[in-house]
Backbone as a printed PyTorch tensor [residue, N CA C, xyz], in Angstrom:
tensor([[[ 16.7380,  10.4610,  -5.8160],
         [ 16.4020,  11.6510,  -5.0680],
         [ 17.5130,  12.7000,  -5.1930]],

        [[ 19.0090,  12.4690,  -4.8390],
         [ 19.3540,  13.3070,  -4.8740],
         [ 20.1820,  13.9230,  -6.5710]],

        [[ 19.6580,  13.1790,  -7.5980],
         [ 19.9170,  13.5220,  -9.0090],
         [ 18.8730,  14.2920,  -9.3640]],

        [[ 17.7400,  14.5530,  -8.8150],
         [ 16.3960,  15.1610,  -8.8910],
         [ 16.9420,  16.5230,  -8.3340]],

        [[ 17.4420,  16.1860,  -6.7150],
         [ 17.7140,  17.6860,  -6.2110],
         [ 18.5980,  18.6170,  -6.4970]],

        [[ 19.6810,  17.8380,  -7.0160],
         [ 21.0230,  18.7740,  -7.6990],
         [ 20.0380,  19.3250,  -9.2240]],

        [[ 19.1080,  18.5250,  -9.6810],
         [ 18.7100,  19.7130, -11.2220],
         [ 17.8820,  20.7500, -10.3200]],

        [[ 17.0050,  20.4870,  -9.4270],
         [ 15.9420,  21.5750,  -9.2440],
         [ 16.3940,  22.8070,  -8.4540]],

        [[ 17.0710,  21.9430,  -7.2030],
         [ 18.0890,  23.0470,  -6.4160],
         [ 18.4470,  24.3670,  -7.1280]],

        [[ 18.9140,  24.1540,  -8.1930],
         [ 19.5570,  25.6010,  -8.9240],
         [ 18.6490,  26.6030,  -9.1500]],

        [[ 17.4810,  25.8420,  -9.4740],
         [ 16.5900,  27.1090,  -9.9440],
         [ 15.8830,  27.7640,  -8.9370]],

        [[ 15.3370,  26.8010,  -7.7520],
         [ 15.0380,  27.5300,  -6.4710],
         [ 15.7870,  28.2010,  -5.8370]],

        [[ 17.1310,  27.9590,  -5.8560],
         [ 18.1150,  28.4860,  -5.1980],
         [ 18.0570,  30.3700,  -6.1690]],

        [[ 18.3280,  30.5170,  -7.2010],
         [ 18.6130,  31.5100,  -7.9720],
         [ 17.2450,  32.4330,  -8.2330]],

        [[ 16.3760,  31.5660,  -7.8340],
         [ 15.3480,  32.7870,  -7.8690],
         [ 14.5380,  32.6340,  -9.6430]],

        [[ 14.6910,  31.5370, -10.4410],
         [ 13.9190,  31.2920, -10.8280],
         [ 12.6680,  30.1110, -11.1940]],

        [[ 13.0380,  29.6050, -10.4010],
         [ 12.0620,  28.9840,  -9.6440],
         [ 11.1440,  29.1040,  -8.2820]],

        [[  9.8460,  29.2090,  -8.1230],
         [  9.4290,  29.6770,  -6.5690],
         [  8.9810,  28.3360,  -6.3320]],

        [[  8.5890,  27.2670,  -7.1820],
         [  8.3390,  26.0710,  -6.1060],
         [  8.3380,  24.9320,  -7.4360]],

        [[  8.3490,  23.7800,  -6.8310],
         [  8.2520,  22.5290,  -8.0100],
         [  7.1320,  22.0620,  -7.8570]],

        [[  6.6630,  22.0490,  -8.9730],
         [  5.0800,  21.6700,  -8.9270],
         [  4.7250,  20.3990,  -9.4790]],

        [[  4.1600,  19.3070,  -8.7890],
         [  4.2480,  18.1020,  -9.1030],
         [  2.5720,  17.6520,  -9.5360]],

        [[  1.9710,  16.7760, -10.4840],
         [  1.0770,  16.9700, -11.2380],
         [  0.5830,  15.4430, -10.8900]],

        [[  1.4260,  14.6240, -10.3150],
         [  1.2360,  13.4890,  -9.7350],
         [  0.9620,  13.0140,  -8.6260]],

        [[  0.1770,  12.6130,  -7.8890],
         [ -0.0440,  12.7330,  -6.2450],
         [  1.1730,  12.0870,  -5.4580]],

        [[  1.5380,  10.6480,  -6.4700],
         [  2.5090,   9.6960,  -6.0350],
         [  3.5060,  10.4630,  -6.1750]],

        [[  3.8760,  10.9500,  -7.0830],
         [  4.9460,  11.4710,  -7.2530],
         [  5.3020,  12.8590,  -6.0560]],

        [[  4.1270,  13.3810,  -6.0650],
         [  4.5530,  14.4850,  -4.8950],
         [  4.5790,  14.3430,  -3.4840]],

        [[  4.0520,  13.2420,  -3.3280],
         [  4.2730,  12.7860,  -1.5390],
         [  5.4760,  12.0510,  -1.4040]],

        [[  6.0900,  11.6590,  -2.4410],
         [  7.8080,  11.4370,  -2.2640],
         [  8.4450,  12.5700,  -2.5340]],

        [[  8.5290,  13.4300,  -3.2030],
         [  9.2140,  14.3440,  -2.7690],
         [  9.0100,  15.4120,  -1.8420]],

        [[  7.6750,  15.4960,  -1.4050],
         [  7.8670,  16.0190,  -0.1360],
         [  8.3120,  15.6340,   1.0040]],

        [[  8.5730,  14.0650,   0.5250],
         [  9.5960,  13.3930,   1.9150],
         [ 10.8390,  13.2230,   1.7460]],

        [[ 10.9840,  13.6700,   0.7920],
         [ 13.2720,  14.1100,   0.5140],
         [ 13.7690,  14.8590,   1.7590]],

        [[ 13.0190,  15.5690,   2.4140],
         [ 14.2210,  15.8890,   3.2900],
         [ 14.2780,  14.9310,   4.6400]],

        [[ 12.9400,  14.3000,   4.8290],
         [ 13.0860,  13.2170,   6.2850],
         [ 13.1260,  12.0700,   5.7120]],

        [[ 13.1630,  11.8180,   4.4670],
         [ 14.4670,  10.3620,   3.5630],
         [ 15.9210,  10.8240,   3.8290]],

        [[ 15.8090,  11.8370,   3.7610],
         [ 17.6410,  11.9070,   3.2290],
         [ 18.2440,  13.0200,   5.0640]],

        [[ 17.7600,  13.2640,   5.9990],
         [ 18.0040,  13.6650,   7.4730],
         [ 18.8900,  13.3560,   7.9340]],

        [[ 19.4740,  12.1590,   7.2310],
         [ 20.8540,  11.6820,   8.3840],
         [ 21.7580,  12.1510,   6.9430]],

        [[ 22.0750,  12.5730,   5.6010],
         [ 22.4130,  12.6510,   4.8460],
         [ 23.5900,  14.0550,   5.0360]],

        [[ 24.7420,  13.6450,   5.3110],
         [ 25.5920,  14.9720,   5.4970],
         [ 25.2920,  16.1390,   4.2030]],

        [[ 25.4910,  15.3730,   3.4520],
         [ 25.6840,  16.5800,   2.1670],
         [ 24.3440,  16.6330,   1.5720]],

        [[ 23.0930,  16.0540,   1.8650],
         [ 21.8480,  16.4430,   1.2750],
         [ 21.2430,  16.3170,   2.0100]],

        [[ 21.2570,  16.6720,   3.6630],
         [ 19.9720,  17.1610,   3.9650],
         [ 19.3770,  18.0740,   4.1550]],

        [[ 19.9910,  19.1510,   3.9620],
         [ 19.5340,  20.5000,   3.7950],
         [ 19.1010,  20.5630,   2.5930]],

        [[ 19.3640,  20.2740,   1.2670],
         [ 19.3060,  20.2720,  -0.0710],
         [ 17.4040,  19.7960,  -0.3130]],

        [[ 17.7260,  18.6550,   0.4790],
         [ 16.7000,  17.5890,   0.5110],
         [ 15.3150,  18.6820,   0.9360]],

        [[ 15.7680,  19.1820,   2.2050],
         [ 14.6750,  19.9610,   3.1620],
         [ 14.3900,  20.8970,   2.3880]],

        [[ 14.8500,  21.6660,   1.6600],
         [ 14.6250,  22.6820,   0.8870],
         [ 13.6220,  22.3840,  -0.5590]],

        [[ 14.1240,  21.2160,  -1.3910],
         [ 13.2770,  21.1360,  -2.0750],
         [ 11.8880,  20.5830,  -1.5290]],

        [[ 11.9320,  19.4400,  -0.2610],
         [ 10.9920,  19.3140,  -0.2340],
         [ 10.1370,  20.5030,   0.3120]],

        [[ 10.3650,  21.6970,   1.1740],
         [  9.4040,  22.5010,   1.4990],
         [  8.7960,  23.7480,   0.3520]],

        [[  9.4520,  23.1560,  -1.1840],
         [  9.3200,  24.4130,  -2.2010],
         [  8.2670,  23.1090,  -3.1880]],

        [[  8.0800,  22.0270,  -3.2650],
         [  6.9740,  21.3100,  -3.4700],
         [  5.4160,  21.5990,  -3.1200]],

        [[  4.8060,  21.6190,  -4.6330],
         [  3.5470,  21.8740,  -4.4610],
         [  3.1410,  20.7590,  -5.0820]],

        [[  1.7800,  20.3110,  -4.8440],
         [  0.8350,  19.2100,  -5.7450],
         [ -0.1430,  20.5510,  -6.5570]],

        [[ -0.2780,  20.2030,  -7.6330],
         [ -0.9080,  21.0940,  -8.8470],
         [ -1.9840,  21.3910,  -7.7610]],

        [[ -2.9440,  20.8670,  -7.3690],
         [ -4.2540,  21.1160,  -6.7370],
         [ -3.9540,  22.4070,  -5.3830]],

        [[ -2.8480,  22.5290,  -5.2320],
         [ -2.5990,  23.2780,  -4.1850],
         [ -2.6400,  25.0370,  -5.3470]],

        [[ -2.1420,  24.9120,  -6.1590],
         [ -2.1910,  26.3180,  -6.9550],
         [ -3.6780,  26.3850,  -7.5540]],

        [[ -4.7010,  25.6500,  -7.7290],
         [ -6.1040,  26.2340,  -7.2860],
         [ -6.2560,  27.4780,  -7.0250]],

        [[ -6.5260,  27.3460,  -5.9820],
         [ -7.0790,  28.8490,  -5.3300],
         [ -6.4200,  29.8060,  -5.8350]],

        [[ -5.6650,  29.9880,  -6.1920],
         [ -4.9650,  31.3700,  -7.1700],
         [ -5.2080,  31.4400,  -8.7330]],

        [[ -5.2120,  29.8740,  -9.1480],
         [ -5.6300,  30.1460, -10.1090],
         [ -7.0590,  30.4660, -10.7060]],

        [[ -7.9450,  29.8940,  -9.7180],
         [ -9.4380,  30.2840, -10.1800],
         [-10.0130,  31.3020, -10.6850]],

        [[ -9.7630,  32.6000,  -9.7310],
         [ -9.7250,  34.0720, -10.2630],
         [ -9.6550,  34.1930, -11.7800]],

        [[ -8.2900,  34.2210, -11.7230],
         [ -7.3150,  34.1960, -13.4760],
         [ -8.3320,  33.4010, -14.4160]],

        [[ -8.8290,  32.2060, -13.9870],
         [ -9.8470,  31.4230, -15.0650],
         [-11.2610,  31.4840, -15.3270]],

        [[-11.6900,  32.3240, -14.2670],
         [-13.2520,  32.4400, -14.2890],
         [-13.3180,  33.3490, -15.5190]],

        [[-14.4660,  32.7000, -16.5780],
         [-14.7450,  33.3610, -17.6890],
         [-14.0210,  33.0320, -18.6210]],

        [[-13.0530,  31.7380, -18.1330],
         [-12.3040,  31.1080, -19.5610],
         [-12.4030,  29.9430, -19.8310]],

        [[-14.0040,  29.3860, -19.1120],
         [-13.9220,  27.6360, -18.8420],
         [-15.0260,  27.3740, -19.4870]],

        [[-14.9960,  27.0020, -20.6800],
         [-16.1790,  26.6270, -21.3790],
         [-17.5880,  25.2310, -20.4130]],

        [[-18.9000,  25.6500, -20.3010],
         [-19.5260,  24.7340, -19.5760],
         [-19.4170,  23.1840, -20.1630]],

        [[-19.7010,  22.5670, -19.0010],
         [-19.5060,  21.1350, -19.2700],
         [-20.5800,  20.5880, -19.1280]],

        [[-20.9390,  19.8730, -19.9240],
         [-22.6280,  19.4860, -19.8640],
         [-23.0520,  18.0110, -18.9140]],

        [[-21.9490,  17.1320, -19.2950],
         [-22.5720,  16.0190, -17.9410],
         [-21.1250,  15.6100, -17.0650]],

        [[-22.0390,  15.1980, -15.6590],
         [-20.9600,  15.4140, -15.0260],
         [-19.6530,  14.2780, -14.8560]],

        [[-18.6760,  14.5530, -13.5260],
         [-17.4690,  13.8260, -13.9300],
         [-17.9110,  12.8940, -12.9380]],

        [[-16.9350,  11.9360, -12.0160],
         [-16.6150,  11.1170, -11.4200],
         [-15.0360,  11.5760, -10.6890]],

        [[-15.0880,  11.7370,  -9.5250],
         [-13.5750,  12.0550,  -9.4970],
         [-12.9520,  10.9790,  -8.2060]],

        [[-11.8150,  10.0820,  -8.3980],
         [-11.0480,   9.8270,  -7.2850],
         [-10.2130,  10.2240,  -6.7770]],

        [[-10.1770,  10.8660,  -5.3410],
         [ -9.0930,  11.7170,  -4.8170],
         [ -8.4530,  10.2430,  -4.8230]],

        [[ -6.8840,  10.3120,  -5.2680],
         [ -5.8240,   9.0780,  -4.9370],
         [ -5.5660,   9.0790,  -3.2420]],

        [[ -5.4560,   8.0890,  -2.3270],
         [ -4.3260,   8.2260,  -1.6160],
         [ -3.4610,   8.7640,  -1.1100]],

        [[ -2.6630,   9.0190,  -2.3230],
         [ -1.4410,   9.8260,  -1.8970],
         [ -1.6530,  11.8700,  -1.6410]],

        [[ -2.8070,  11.8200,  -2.2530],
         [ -2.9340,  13.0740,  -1.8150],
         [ -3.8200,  13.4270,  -0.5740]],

        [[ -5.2360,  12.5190,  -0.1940],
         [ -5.9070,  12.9140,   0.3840],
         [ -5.2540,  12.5620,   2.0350]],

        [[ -4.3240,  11.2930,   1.8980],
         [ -3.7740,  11.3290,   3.2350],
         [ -2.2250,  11.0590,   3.4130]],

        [[ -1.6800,  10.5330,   2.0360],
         [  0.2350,  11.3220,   2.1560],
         [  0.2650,  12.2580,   2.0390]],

        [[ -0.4360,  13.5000,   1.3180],
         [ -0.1820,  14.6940,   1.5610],
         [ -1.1610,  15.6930,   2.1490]],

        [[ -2.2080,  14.9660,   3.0230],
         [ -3.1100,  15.3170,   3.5100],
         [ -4.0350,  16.8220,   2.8690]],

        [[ -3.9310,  16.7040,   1.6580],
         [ -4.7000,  18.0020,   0.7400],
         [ -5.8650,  16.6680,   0.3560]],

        [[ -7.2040,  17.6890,   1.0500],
         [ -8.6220,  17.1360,   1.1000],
         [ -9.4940,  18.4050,   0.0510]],

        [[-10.0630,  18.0140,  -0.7520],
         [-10.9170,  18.9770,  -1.1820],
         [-10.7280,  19.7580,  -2.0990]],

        [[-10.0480,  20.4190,  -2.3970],
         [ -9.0360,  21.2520,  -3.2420],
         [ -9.4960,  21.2470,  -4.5260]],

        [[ -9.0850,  19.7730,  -5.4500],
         [ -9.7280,  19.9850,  -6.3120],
         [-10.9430,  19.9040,  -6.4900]],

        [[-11.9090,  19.3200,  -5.9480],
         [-13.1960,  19.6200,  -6.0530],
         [-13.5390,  20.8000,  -5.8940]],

        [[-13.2780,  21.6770,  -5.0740],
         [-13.5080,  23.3420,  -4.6480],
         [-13.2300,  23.9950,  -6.2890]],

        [[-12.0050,  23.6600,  -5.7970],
         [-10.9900,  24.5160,  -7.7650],
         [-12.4560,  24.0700,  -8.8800]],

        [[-12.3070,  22.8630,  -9.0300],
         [-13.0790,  22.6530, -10.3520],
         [-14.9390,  23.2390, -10.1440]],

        [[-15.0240,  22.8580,  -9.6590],
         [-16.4800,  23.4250,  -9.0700],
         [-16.8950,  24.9970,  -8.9790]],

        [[-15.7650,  25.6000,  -8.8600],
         [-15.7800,  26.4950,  -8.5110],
         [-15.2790,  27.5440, -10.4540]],

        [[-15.0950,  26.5700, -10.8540],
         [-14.9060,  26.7500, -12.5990],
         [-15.6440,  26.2170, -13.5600]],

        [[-16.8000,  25.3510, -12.6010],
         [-18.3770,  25.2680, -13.3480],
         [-18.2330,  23.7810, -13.6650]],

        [[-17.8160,  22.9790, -13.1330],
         [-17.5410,  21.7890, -12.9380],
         [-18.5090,  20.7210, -12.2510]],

        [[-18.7670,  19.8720, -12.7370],
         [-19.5550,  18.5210, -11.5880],
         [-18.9690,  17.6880, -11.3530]],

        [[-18.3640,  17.1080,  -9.9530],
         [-17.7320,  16.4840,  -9.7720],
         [-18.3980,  15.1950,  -9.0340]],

        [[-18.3680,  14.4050,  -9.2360],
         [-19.3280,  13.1820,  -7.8720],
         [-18.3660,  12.8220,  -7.5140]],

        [[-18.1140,  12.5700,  -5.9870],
         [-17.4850,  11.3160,  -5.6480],
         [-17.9980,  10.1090,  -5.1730]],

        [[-17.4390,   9.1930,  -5.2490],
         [-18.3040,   7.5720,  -4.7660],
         [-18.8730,   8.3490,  -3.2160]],

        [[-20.2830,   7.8360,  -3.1230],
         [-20.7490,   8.5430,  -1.6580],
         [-20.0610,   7.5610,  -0.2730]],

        [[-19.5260,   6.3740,  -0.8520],
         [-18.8030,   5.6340,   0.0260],
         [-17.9340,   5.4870,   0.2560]],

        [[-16.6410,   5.2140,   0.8310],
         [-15.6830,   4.7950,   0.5100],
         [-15.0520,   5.5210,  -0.3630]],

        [[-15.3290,   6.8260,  -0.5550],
         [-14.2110,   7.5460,  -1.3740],
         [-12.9370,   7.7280,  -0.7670]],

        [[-12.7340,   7.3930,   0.3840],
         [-11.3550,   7.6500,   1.4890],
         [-10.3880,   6.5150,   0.7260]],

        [[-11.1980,   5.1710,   0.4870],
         [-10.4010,   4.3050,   0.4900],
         [ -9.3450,   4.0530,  -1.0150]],

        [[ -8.5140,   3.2360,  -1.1260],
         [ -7.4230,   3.0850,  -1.9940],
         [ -8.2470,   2.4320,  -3.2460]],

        [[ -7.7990,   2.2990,  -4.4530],
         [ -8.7260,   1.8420,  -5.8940],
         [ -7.6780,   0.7620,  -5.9190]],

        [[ -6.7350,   0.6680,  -5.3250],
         [ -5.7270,  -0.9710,  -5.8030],
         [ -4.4510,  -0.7380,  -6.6040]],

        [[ -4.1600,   0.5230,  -6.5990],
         [ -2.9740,   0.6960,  -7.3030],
         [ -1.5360,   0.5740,  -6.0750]],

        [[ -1.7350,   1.9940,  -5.3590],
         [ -1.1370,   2.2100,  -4.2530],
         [  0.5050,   1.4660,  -4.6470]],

        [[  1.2020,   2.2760,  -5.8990],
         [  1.9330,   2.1210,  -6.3040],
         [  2.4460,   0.9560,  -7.2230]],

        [[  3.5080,  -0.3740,  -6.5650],
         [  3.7150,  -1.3000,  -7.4480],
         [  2.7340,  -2.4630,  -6.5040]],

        [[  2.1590,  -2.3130,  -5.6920],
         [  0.5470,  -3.0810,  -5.2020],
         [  0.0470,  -4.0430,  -6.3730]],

        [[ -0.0560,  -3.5710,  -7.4020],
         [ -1.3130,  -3.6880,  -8.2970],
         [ -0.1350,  -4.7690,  -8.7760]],

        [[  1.0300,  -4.2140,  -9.4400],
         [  1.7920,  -5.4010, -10.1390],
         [  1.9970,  -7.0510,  -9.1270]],

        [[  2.3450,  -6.9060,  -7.7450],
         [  3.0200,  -7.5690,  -6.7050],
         [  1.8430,  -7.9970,  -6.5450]],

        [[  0.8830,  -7.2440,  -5.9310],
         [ -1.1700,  -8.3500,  -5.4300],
         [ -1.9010,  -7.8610,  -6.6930]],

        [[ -1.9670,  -8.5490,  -7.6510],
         [ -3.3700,  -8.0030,  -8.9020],
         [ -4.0150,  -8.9190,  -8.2950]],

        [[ -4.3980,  -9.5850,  -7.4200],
         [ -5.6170,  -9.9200,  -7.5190],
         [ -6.6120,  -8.8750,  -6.5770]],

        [[ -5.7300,  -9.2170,  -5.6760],
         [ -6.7800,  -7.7790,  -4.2390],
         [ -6.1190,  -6.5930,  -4.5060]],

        [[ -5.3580,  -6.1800,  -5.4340],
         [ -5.8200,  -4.8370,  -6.3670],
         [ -6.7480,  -4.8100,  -7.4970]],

        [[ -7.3230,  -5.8070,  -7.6360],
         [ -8.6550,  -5.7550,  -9.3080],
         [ -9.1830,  -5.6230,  -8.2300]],

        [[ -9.5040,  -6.3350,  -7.0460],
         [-10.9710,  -6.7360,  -6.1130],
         [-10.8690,  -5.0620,  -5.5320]],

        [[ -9.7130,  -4.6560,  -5.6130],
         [-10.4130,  -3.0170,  -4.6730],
         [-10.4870,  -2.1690,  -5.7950]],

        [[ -9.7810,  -2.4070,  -7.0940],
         [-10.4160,  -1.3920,  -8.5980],
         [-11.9380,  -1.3760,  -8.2910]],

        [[-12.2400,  -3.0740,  -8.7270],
         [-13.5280,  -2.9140,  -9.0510],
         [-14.7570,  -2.3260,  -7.3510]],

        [[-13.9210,  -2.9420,  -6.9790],
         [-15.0520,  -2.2310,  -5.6760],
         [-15.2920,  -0.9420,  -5.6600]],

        [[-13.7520,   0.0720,  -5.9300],
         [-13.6460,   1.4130,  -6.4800],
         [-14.6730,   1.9160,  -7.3900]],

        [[-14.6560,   1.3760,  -8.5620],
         [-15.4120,   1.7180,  -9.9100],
         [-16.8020,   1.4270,  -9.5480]],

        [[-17.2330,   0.1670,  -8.9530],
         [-18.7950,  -0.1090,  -8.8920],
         [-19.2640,   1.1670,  -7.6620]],

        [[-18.3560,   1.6050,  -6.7260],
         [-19.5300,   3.1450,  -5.8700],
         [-19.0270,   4.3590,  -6.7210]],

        [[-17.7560,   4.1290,  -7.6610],
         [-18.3470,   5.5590,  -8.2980],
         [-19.4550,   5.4710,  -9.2310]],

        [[-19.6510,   4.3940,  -9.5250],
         [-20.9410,   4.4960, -10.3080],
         [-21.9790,   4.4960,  -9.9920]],

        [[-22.2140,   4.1400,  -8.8630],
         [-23.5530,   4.1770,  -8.1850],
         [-23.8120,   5.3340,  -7.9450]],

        [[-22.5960,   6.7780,  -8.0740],
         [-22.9760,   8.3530,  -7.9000],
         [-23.4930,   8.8680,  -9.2440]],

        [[-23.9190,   7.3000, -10.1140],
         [-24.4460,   7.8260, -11.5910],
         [-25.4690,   6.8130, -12.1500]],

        [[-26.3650,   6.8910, -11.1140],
         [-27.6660,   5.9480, -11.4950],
         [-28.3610,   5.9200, -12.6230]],

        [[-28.0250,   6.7050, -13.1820],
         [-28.7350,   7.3920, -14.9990],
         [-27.8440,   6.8940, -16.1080]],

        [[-26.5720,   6.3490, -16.2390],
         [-25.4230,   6.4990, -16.6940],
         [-24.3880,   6.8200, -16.6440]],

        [[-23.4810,   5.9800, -17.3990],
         [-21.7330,   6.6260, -17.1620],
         [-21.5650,   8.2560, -16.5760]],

        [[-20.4870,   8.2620, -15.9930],
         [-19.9570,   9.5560, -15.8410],
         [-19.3390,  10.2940, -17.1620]],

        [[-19.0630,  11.0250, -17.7070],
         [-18.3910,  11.8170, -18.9810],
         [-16.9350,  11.0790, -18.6510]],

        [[-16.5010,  10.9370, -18.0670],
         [-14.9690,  10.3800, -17.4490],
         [-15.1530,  10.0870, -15.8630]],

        [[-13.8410,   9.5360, -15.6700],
         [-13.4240,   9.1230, -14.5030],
         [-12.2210,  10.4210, -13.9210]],

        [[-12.0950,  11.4080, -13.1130],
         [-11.1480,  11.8370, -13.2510],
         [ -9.7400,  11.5890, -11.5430]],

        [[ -9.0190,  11.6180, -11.6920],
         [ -8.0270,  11.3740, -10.6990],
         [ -6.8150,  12.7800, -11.1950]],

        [[ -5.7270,  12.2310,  -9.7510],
         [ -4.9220,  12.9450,  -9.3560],
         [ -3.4490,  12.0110,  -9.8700]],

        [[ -3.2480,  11.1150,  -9.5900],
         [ -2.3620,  10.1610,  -9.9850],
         [ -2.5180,   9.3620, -11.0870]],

        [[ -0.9030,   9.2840, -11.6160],
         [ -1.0780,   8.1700, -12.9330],
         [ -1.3000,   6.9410, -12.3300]],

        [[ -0.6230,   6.7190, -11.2700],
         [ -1.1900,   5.0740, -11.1160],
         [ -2.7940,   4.6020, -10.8220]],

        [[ -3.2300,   5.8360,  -9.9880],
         [ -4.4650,   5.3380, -10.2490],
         [ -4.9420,   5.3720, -11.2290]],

        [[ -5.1260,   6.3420, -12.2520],
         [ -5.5310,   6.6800, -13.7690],
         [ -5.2580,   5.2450, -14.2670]],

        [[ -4.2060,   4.8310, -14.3950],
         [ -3.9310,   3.9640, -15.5360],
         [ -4.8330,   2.3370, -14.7590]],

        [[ -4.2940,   2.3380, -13.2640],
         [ -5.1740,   0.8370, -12.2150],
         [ -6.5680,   0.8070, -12.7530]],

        [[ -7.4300,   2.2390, -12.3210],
         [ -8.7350,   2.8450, -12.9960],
         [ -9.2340,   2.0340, -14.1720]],

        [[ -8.5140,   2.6700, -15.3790],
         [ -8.7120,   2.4520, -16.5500],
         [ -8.5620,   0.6420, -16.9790]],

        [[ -8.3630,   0.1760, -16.2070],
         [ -8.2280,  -1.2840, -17.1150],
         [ -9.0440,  -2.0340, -16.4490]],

        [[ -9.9810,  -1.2860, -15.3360],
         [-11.0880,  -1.9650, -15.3470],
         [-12.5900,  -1.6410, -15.7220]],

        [[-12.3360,  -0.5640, -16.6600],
         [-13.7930,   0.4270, -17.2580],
         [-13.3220,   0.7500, -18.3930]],

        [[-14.6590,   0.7810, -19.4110],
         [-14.5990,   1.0570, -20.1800],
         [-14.7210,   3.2520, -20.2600]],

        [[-15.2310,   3.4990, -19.3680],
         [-15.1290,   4.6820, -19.3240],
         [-14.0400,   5.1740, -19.1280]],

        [[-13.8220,   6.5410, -19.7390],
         [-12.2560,   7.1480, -19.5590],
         [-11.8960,   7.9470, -18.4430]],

        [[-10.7730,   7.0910, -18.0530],
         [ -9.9710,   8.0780, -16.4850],
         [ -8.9420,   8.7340, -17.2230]],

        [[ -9.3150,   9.8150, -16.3040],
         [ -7.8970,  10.7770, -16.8690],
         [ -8.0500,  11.9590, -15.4600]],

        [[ -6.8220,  12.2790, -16.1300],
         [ -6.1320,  13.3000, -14.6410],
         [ -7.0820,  14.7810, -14.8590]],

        [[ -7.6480,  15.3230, -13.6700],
         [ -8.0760,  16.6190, -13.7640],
         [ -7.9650,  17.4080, -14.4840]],

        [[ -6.2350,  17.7740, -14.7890],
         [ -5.8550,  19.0580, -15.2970],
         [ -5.9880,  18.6610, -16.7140]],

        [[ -6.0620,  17.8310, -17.1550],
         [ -6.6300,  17.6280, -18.7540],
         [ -7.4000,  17.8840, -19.2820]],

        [[ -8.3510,  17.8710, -18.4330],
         [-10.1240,  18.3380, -18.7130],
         [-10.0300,  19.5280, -18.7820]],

        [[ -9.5590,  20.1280, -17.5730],
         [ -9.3120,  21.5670, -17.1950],
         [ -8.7530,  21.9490, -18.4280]],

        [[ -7.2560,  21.7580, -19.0820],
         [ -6.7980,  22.2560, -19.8220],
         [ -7.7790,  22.3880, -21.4630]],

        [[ -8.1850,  21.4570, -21.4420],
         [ -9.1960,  20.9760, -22.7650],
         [-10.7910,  22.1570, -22.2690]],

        [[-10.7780,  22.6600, -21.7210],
         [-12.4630,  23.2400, -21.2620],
         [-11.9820,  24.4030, -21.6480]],

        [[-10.2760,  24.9380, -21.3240],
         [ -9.8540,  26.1740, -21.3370],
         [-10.5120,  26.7030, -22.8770]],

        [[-11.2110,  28.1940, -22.7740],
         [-11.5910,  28.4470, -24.1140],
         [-10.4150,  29.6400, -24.8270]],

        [[ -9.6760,  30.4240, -23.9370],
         [ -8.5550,  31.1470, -24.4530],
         [ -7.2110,  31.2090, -23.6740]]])
């Protein structure tokens, strides 16, 4: 944490940086807790507090970016599957976001109509420490997103986190991958 905050510090501090933008869900609900990790920390907790309140999760720059992209998102013909991770929908309590963003850029998104709240079995090093009742909540995961695709596979699986992406993926043959990939790949200029 605090080898993270001495590189980023500088650039927020100087004004070229306005926030750190984290592309990982896991990854960004720990650093938005650097400054009430590190609180009793003489010499980094201010450091700490600062980066964590200049932390964004990608899905949070959405709404600004949509504008800027409408008319640059080539259509997508069948739809996705998406798992909000965990760590975003209730460590960092951002609900919705990307579904709004992508949807809102001509996107289909399903989520499992059940149990989309709940965890897919990664929930960090979970999956390594319990694989067994992390496969049993993958697959419980994977069998209601599919049931939001009674016709066939989804085009992909898409998520917010690598750990779920990668937990995801080794129990389907269909491809998980992170939002902004698609997004970036649809981009037509």
């Amino acid at each position: 944490m605090r080898t993270n905050i001495d590189a980023w510090l500088p650039y927020l501090e100087s004004g070229e940086a306005e926030c750190i933008v984290m592309n990982a869900s896991g990854c960004g609900v720990t650093v938005k807790e650097y400054g009430h990790l590190l609180r009793h920390d003489p010499a980094y907790a201010d450091k700490a507090a600062k980066v964590s309140a200049a932390t964004r999760d990608l899905s949070e720059l959405l709404p600004e970016l949509v504008p800027l992209l409408q008319g640059k998102v080539k259509a997508q013909g069948q739809p996705f599957a998406y798992h909000p991770p965990c760590t975003l929908q209730h460590g960092q309590q951002l609900r919705g976001g990307v579904e709004q963003g992508l949807a809102a850029l001509g996107f289909e998104l399903r989520l499992a109509a059940s149990e989309s709240h709940l965890c897919c079995g990664s929930a960090g090093t979970y999956s390594v420490l319990e694989p067994e009742t992390a496969h049993q909540l993958r697959d419980r995961k994977l069998a209601h997103l599919q049931e939001a695709f009674p016709n066939g596979a989804p085009q992909a699986i898409l998520s917010a986190n690598i750990g779920c992406i990668t937990h995801l993926q080794s129990g389907t043959d269909t491809p998980v991958r992170h939002w902004i990939e698609v997004l970036d790949e649809a981009l037509t200029s």
